[in-house]
C-alpha positions as CSV (number, residue, x, y, z in Angstrom):
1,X,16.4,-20.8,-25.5
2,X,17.9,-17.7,-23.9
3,X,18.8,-16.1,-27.6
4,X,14.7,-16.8,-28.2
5,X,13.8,-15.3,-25.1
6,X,16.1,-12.5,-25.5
7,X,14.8,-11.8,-29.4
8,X,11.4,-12.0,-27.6
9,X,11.8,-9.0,-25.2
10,X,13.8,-7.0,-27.4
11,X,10.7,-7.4,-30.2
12,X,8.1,-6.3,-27.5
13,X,10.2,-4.6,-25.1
14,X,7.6,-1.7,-23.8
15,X,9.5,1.7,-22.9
16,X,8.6,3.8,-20.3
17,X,10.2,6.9,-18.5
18,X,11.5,6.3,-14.7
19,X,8.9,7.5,-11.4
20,X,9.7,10.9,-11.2
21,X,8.9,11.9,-15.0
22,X,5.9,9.4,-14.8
23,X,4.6,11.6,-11.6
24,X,5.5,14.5,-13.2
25,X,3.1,14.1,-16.2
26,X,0.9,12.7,-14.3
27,X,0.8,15.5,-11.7
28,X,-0.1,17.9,-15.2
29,X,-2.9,15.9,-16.1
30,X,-4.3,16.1,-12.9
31,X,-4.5,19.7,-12.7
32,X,-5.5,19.4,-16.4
33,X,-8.3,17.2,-15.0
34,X,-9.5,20.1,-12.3
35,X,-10.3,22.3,-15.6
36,X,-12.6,19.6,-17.5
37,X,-14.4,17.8,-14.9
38,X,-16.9,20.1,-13.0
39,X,-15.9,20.7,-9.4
40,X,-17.9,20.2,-6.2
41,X,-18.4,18.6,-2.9
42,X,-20.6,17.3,-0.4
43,X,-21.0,18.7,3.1
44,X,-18.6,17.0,5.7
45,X,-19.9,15.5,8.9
46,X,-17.4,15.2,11.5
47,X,-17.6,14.9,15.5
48,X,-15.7,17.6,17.3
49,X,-16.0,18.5,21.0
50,X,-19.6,16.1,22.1
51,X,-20.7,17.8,18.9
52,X,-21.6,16.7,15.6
53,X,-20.0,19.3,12.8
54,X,-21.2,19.8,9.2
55,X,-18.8,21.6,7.4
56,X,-20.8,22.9,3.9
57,X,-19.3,22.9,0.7
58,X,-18.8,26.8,1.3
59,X,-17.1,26.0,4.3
60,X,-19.6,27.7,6.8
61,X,-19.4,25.5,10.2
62,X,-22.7,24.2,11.9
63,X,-22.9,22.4,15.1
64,X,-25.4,19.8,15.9
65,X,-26.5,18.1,19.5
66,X,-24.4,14.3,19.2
67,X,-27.4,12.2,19.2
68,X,-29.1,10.0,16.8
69,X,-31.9,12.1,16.3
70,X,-29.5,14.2,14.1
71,X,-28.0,11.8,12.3
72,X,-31.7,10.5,11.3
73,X,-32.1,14.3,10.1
74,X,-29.2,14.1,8.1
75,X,-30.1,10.8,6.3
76,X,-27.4,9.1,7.8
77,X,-28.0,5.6,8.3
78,X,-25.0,5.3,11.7
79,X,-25.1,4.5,15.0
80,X,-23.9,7.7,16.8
81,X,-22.2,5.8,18.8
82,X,-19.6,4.9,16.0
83,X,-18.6,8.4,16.2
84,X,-18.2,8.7,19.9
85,X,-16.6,5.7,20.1
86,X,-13.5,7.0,17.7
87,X,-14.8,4.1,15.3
88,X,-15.0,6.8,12.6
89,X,-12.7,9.2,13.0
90,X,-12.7,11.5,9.4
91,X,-15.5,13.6,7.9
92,X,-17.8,11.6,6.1
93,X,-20.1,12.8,3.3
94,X,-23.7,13.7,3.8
95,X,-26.3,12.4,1.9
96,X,-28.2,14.7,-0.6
97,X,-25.6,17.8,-0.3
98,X,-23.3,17.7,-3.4
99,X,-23.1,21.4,-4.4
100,X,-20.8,23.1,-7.6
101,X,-17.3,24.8,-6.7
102,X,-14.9,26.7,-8.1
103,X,-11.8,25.4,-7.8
104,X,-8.0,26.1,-8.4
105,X,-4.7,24.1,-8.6
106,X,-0.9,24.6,-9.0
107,X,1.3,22.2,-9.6
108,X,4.2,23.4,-8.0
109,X,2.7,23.8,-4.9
110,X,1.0,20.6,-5.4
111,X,4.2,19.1,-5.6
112,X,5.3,21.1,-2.1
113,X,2.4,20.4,-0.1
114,X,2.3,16.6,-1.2
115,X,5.5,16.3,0.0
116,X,4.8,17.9,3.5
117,X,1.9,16.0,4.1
118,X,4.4,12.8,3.6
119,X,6.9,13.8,6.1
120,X,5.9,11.1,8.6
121,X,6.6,8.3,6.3
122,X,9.4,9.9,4.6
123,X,11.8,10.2,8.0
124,X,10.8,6.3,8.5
125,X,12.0,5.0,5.0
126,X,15.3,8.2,6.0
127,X,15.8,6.0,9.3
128,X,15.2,2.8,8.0
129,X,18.0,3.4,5.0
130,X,20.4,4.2,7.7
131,X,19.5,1.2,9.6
132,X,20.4,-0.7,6.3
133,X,23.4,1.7,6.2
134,X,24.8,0.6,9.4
135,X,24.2,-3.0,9.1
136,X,25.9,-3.9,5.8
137,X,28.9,-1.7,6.7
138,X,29.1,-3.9,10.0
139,X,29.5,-6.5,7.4
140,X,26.7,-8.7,9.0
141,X,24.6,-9.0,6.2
142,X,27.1,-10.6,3.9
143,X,28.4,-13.3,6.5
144,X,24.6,-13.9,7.9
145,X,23.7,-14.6,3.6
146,X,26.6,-17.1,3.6
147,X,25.5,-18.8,6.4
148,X,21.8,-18.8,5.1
149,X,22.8,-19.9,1.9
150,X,24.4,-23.4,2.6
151,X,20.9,-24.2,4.8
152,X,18.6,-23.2,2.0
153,X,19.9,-24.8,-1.0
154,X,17.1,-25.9,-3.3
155,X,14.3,-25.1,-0.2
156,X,14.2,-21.5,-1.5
157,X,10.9,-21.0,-2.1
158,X,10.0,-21.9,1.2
159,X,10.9,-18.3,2.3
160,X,8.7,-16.7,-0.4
161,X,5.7,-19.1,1.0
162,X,6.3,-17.8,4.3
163,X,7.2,-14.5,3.6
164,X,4.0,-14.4,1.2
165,X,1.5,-15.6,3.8
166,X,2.4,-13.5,6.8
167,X,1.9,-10.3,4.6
168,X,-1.0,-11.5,3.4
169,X,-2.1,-11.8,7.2
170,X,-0.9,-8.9,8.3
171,X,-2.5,-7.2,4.9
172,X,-6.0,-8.8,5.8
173,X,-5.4,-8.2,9.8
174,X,-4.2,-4.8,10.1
175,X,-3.8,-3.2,6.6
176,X,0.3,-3.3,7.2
177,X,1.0,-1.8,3.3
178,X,3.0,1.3,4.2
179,X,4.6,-0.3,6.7
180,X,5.9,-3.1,4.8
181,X,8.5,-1.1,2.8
182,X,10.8,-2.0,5.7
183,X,10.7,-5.8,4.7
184,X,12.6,-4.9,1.4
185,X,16.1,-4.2,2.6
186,X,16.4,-7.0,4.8
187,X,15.0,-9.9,2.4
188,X,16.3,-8.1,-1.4
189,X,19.7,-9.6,-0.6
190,X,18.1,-13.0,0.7
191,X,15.9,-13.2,-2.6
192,X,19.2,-11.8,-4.9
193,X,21.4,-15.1,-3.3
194,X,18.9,-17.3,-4.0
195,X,18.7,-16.8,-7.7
196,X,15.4,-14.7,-7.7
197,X,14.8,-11.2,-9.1
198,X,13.0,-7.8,-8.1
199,X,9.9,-8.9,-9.0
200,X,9.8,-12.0,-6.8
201,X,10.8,-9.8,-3.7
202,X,7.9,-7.1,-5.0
203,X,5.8,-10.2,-5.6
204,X,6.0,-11.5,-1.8
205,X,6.0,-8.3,-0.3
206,X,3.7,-5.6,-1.7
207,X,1.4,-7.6,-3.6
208,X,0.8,-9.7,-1.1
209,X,0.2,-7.3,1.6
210,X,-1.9,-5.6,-0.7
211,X,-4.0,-9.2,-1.9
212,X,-4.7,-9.4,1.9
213,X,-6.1,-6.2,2.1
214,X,-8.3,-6.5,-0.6
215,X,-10.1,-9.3,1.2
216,X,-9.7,-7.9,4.4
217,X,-11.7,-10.1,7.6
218,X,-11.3,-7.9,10.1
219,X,-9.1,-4.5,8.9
220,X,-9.8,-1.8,10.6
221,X,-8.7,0.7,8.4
222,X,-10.7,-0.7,5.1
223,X,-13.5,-2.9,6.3
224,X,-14.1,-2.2,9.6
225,X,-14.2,1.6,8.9
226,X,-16.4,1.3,5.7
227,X,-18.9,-1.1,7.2
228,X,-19.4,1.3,10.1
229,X,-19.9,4.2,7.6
230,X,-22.1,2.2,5.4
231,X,-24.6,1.5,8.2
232,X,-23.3,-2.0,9.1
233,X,-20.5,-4.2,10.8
234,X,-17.7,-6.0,9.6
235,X,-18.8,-9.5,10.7
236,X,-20.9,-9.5,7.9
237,X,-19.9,-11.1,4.7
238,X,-16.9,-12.0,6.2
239,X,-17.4,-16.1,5.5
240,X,-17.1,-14.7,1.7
241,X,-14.3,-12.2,2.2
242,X,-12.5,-15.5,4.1
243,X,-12.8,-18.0,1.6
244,X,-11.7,-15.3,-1.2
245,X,-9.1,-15.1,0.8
246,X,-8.3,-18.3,1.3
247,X,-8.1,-18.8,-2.8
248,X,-6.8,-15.6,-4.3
249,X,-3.7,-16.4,-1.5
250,X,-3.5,-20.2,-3.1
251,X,-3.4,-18.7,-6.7
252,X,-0.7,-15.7,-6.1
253,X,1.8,-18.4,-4.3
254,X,1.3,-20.3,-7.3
255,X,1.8,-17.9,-9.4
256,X,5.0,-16.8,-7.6
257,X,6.3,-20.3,-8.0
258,X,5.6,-20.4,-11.6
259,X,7.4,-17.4,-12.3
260,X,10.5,-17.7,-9.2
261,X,11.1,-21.3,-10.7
262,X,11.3,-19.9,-14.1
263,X,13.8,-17.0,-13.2
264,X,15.9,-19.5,-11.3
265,X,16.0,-22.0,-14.3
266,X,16.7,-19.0,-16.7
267,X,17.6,-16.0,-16.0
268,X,16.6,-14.4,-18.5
269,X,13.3,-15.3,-18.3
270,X,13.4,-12.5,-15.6
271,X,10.6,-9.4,-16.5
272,X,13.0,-7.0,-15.6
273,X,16.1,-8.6,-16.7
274,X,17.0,-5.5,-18.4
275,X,17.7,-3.9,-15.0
276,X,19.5,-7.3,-13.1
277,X,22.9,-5.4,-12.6
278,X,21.3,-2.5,-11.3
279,X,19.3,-4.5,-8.9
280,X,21.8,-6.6,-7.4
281,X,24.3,-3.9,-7.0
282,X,22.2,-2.2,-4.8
283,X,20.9,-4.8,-2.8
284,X,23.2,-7.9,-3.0
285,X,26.0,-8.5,-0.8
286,X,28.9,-8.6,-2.6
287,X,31.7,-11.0,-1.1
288,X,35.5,-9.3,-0.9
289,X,38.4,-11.2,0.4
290,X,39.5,-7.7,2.6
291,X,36.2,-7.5,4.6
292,X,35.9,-10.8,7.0
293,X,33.4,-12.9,6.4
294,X,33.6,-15.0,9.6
295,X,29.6,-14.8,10.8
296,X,30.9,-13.7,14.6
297,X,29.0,-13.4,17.9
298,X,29.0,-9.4,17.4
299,X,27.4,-10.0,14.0
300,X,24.9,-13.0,15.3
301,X,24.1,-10.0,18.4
302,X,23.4,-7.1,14.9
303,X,21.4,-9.2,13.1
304,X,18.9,-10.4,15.8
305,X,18.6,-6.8,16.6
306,X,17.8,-5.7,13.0
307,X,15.3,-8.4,12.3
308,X,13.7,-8.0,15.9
309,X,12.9,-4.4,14.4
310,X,10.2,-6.0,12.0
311,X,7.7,-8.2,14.7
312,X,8.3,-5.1,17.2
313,X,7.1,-2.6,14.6
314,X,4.3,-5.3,13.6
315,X,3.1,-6.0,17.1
316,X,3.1,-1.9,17.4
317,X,0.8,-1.3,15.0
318,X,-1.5,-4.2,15.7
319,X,-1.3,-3.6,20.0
320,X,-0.5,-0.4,19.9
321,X,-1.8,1.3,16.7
322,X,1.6,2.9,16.1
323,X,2.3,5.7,13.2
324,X,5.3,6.1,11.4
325,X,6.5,8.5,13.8
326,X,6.5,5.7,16.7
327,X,7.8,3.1,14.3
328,X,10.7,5.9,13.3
329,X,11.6,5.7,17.1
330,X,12.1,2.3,17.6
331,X,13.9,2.2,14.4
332,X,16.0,4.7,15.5
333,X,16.6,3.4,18.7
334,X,17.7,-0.2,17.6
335,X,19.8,1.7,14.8
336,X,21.7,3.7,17.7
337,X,22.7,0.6,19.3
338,X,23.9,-1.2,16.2
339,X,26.0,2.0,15.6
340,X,27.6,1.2,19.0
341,X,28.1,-2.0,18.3
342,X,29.6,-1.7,14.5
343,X,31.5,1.4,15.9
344,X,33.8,-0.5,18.9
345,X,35.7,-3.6,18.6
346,X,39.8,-4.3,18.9
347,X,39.6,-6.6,15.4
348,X,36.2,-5.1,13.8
349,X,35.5,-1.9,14.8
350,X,34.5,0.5,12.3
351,X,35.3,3.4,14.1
352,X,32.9,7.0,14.5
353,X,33.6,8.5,11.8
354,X,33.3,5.6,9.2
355,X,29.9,4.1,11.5
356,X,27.9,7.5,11.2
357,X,28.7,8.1,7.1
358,X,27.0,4.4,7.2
359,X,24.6,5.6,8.4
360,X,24.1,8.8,6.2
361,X,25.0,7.1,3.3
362,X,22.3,4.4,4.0
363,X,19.7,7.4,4.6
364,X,20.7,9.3,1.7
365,X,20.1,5.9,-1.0
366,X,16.2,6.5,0.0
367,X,15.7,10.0,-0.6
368,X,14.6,9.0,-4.0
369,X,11.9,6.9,-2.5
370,X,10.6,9.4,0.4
371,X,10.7,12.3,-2.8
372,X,8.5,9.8,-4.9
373,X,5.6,9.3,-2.2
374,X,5.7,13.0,-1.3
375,X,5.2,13.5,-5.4
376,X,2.2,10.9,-5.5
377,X,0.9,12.5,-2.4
378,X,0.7,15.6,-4.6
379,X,-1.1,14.4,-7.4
380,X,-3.8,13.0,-4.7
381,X,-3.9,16.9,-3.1
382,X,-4.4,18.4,-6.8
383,X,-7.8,15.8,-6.9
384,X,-8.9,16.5,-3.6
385,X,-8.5,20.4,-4.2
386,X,-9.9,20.4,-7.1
387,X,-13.1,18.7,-5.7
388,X,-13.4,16.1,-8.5
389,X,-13.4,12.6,-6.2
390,X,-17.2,14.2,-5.0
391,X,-18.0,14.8,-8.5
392,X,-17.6,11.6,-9.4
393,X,-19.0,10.1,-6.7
394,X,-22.2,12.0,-7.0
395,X,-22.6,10.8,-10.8
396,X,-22.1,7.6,-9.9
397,X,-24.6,7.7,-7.5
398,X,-27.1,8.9,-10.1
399,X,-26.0,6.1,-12.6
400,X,-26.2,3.0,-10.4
401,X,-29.2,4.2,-8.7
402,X,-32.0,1.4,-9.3
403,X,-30.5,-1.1,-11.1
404,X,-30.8,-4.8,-11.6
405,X,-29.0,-6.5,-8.3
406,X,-26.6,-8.3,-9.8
407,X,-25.8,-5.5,-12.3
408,X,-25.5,-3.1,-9.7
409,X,-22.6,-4.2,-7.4
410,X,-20.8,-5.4,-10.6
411,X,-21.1,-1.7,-11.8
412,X,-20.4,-0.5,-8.1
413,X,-17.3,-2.4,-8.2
414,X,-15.9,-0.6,-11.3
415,X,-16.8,2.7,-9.6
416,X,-14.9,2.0,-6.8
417,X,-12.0,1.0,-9.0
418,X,-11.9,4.3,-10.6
419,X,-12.5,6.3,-7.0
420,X,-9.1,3.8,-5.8
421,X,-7.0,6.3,-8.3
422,X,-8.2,9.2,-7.1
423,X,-8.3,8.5,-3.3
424,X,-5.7,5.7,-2.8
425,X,-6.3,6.0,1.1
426,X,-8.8,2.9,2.1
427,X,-10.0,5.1,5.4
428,X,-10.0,8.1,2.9
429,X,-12.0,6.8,0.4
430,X,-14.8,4.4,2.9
431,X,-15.9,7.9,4.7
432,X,-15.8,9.4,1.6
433,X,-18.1,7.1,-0.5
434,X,-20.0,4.8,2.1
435,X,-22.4,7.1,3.6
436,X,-23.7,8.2,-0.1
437,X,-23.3,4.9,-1.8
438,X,-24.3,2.5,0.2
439,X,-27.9,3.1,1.1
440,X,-28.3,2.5,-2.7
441,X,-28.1,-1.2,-1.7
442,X,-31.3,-0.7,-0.1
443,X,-33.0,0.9,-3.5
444,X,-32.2,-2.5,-5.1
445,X,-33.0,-4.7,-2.3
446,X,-29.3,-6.2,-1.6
447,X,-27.5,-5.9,1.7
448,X,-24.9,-3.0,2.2
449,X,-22.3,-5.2,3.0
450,X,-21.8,-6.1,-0.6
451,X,-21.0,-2.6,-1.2
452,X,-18.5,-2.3,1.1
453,X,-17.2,-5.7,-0.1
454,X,-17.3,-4.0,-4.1
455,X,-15.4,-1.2,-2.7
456,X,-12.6,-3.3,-1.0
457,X,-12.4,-5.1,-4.8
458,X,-12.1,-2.2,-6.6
459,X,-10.0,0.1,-5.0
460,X,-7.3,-2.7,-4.5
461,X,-7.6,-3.9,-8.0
462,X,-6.3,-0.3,-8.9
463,X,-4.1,0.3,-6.3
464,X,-2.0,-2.9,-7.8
465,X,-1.8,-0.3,-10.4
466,X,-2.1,3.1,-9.6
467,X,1.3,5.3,-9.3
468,X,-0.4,7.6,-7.2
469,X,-0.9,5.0,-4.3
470,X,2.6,2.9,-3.0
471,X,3.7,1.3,-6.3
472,X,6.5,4.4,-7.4
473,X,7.5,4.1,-4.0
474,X,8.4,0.0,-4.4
475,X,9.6,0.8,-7.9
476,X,11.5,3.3,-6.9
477,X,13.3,1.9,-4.0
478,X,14.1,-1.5,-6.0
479,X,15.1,0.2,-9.3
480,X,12.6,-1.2,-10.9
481,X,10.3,0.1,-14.5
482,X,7.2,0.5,-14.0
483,X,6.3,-0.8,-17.5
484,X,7.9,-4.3,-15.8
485,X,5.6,-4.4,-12.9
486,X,2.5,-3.8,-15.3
487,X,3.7,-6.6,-17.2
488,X,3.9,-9.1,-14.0
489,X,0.9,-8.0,-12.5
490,X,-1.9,-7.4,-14.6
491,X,-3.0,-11.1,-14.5
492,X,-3.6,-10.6,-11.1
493,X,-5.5,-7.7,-11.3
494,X,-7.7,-9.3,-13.8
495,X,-8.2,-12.1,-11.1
496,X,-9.1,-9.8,-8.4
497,X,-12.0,-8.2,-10.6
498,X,-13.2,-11.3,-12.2
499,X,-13.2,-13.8,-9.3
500,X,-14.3,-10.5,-6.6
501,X,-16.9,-9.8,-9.3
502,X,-18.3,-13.9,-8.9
503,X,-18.0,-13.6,-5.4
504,X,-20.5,-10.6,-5.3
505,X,-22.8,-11.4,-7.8
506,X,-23.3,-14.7,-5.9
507,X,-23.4,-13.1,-2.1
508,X,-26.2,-10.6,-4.1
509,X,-28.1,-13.8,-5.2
510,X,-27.6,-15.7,-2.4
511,X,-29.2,-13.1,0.0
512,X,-31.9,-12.4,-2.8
């Protein structure tokens, strides 16, 4: 059986070059793109100091009084008091403004400019590898896995079930995506002793998250936003969003078991097989008889501290609406006082010199990760520059524009999908799109809601997908080919589009 499997993936192994080439090319193509596809943009509306600010495409500045009266003038369809409140916080696109641009776009400076737009999230993951850092070299990690292993054996899968729907809550409560990269170092190893792969830990983590998103309840920074820029609220269509979210949860944990209980049976079986070594050399604990393995007090005291890193940073984001600056700082702090733990001791001390290269060392394995989402914030910088997102968006306003019902939000959905590679950001792309696409609901008689409901679909389905959004970032930091993911996670894409497309077709008949 494993010779078979073996012939199998040798006959239709798929190769593909690592993240930084892929961004690379794709980075060219994207400037490529800003020389086919006409440029333009739509006037900006923003509130700035009591006052509501268009910005024109030519980028001349005009103030108006902050009252609804305005916004009626403007043919947009939002309680002023969304904007007062902070409940939309961006520019959004005016209605019936699109005008032509020049525009011009460097790659190299692309590249540079991506990269310093990232640097919030890039010190995080820099402070979170030294966290790692510090907490293997205590040699906690390996004793805590030992311990772990003798009370899990052949309940494995109960982890990924767990770990599977508390992302997909935190996904559909708060939109933690970014933020979840910090769940991979401390559960890799845990997935790596109990038999299962990359993709499993990828599987739990990211796509899960994600999943949650894409039928986000109550989101603020995807369905909250977009209903308040489409005209409406968030409450409704939220019995469908539940209810998809309630099934596309069921089918992805047994998906995950399919495939977990198949790499645990045969190894082999494994997508990315090909890259096994590499994966568990970088994130399994490897057992030496010179490094005690005794799981101590000290080590009981480092662990606790490490995972009470992850519901801090959760409940600071959810309470407290923390960045990844604030998350850095907490990280940092708890990483200090491991450091002074690991670093003292008569039997186990590590010593300073020995506790701080931990720590660099453990910083320096993500660089490739922070460089990757600095890249793929570049490539997102060429599009915007190079005003195509608003080109696009004003032809598929023209094309969808009185339309059968049914037809439209299918077609809507599809638009949305395409907009998701262009503008990754679920904030970014609601303000962007809501305010013009949405009153179409209106021309063909449907509610908004279903719009914004289309647009969660779509831009998730290609954000599964997308290297310019979080997935070279994942790959990237698990060593793992793209051309693997794709291969694991197109059936859930396919899902998401198919069963979000039934679930909007029927919320269109229903209210017809």
């Amino acid at each position: 059986m494993g010779e078979a499997t073996a012939e199998k993936r040798h006959r239709f192994k798929l190769k593909m070059p690592g993240a930084f080439t892929i961004l690379f090319f794709l980075t060219v193509i994207a400037v490529m793109l800003t020389w086919i596809v006409p440029a333009g943009s739509y006037s900006k509306l923003a509130y700035v100091n009591d006052h509501l600010q268009v910005t024109q495409p030519t980028g001349e500045k005009i103030s108006y009084p902050a009252t609804q009266a305005t916004l009626d003038k403007l043919r947009i369809q939002i309680d002023v008091d969304q904007f007062k409140s902070g409940a939309i916080n961006k520019p959004i696109s005016v209605p019936g403004t699109y005008k032509r641009l020049e525009s011009v776009s460097d790659i190299f400076s692309s590249m540079v400019d991506g990269t310093i737009e990232s640097v919030d999230i890039m010190i995080f993951i820099l402070v979170l590898g030294g966290l790692i850092g510090v907490v293997k070299a205590s040699g906690a990690f390996e004793s805590g896995l030992a311990a772990l292993s003798t009370k899990t054996k052949g309940k494995e899968f109960i982890l990924v079930f767990l770990v599977t729907v508390l992302l997909a809550l935190g996904g559909t409560l708060c939109g933690i995506e970014e933020e979840a990269v910090a769940f991979y170092p401390i559960l890799a190893p845990v997935f790596i002793a109990m038999g299962y792969d990359s993709i499993v830990c990828v599987g739990a983590i990211f796509l899960a998250s994600s999943l949650g998103t894409t039928f986000s309840v109550i989101n603020p920074f995807s369905v909250v936003i977009a209903s308040n820029a489409a005209g409406t609220t968030f409450t409704q269509g939220m019995a469908g969003r539940i209810f998809g979210l309630v099934i596309a949860v069921t089918c992805l944990l047994f998906y995950l078991h399919w495939y977990a209980r198949k790499v645990q049976q045969n190894p082999q079986f494994s997508y990315s097989y090909d890259d096994r070594d590499k994966f568990d050399q970088m994130w399994g604990m490897t057992t030496s008889e010179e490094k005690d393995q005794r799981f101590t007090l000290k080590k009981k005291i480092i662990l606790i501290l490490f995972a009470c890193a992850f519901p801090i940073m959760i409940w600071g984001v959810m309470a407290k609406g923390w960045a990844f600056p604030n998350m850095a700082s907490a990280f940092l702090t708890i990483a200090i006082i491991i450091m002074f733990l690991t670093c003292f001791g008569h039997q186990d001390g590590l010593g300073e010199y020995k506790t701080t290269t931990a720590f660099s060392d453990g910083a320096a394995s993500l660089v490739g990760v922070s460089l990757i989402i600095g890249l793929a914030r570049g490539i997102n910088k060429v599009l915007n520059d190079g005003y195509i997102s608003d080109t696009i968006l004003y032809a598929s306003s023209k094309m969808v524009a009185h339309m059968n019902g049914s037809f439209f939000i299918i077609v809507m959905m599809l638009v949305f999908f395409v907009l998701g590679f262009i503008v990754p950001s679920s904030s970014g792309l609601a303000v962007l799109a809501m305010p013009i696409l949405a009153p179409l609901a209106d021309t063909v008689h449907i509610p908004r809601y279903t719009v914004v409901t289309a647009y969660q679909f779509g831009q998730y389905a290609m954000l599964f997908l997308a290297p310019t959004g979080l997935v070279m970032a994942t790959l990237q930091m698990l060593d793992m080919r793209y051309s693997h993911w794709l291969r694991f996670v197109w059936p859930v894409v396919v899902f998401v589009l198919i069963f979000g497309g039934g679930l909007l077709v029927t919320e269109v008949l229903i209210a017809g």
